[in-house]
Every structure is written in C-alpha cells, then in structure tokens.
N, C-alpha and C positions, 0 to 999 in steps of 0.2 A: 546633813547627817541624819540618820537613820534612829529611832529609840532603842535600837536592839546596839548600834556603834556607842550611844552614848554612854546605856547601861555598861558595855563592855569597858569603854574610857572610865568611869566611874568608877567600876572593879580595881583596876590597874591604878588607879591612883590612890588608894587604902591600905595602909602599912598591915593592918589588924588583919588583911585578907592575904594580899601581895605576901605577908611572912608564913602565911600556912601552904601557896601554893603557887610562890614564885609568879612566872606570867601564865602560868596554865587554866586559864581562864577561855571558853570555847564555848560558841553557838550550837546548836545541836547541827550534828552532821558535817562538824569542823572537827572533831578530836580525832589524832593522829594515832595510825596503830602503832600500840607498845608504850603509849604514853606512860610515862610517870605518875604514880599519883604520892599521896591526894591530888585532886586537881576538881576543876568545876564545871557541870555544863547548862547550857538554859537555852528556852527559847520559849517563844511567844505561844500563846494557850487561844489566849481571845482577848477582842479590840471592843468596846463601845466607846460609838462617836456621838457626840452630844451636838442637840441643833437648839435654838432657841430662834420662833420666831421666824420658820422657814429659812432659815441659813443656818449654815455649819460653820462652826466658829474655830475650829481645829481644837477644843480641847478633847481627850479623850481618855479612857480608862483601859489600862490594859492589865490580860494578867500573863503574867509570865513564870513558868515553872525550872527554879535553880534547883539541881541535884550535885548534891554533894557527894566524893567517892572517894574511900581508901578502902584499905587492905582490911581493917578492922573498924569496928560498931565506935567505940571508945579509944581515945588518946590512952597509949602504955605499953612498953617495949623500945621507947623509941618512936613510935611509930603514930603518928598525927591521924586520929580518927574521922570521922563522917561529921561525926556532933560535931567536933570541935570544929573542923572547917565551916561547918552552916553557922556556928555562931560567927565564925568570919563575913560570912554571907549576910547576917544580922549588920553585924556592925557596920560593914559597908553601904546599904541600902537604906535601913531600918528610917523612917521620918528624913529620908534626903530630903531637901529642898534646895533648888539652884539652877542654873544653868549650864548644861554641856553643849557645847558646840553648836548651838544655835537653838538646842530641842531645851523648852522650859521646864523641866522636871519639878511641880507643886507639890508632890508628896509621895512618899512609898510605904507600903504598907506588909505585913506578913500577915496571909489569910490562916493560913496553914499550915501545918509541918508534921510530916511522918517520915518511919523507916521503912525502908525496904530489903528484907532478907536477902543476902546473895542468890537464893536458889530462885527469888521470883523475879531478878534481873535477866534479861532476853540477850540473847547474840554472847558471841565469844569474847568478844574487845571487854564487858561487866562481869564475866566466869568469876569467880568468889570474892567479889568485890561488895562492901555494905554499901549504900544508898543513904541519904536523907534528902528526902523533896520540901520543897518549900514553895509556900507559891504566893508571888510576892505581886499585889495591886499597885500598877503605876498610874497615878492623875498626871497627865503629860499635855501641855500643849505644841505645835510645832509644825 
C-alpha cells in the first residue's frame, strides 16, 4: 500500500470527516467532473528520506497539501463551508499515530492553513468555489 492509499483509508474511516463529505475524498487529478461538494482533494508536495549510517531505513517525512472546497468560505444556509470541512481534515489526521495497511503512520502534523479566494482558483471544475489548503507533515515508515 502506497502513503497517499493509506492517508486516503484513513480519510474514509473518520465519522468527523466522512459526515461533512460522504466518500468524496480524492487525489489530486482524480476528482470527477460535476462533483458534488463539499468534498476534499490532496496530494503529495514533498518526501525527505532519512538515512542513518549509510542505509535508508524507510522512515520518511512527507508533506502533503489537503484542500478543502464548497460553495461558501463559512458553514450557513444549509450549506457546509471550506472551514468547517478542514476542521474535518483536522480531526481525521491531526496527531494520527498507527498503522494502515502495512505503512506505519508515527505522526501527523498541520504546518499550515490558509484560504483561498474563488477568483484565485484556476480551471473551470473550482469556478466560485472557496478553498482552504492545509498542508499536513506525515512521519511515515514503510
């Protein structure tokens, strides 16, 4: 199993995240046109691999950037905002420790978090859709 399958197992099995956005949980360049949102997409930023002692020991640090998308900045109307799904993203992730599928997940981390305006989202599929990026440090062995 892959750290990007694991993360995504990991998604899907969080009530806190899975209630804000059903299974629509997606890699970058896997979200389907017309998708529903909210919904969530991620993918891998950058890897350091750690050696000790001229061998690679397979642990490594990755970061990966989760962006969160609805129709509005803020939950109201009905309608399940950007925020709120990232703090879904929070709670699923935030200090994991465990294992999925084979890949040893030692900790997770949030470096960062910002919004991004509809108008500074690119391509037609994010046309006035808010943004919230997060970008989340995984210590991974595997």
């Amino acid at each position: 199993m892959s750290i990007e399958t694991a993360l995504y197992t990991r998604g899907q099995a969080v009530p806190a995240l899975t209630g804000l956005i059903g299974s629509q949980l997606y890699y970058w360049g896997s979200v389907p046109q017309n998708v529903t949102r909210p919904y969530v997409s991620f993918g891998l930023v950058s890897t350091v691999r750690y050696d000790t002692m001229s061998v690679t020991n397979g642990v490594r640090s990755s970061r990966f950037q989760f962006d969160s998308w609805s129709l509005q900045q803020f939950s109201g109307g009905g309608i399940i905002g950007a925020a709120e799904v990232a703090e879904g993203v929070a709670a699923a992730y935030l200090r994991f420790r465990g294992t999925v599928g084979g890949i040893e997940i030692q900790d997770i981390l949030i470096e960062a978090e910002r919004d991004v305006p509809p108008d500074l989202n690119a391509g037609p599929e994010s046309e006035g859709l808010f943004r919230r990026q997060q970008d989340l440090i995984v210590h991974w062995d595997g």
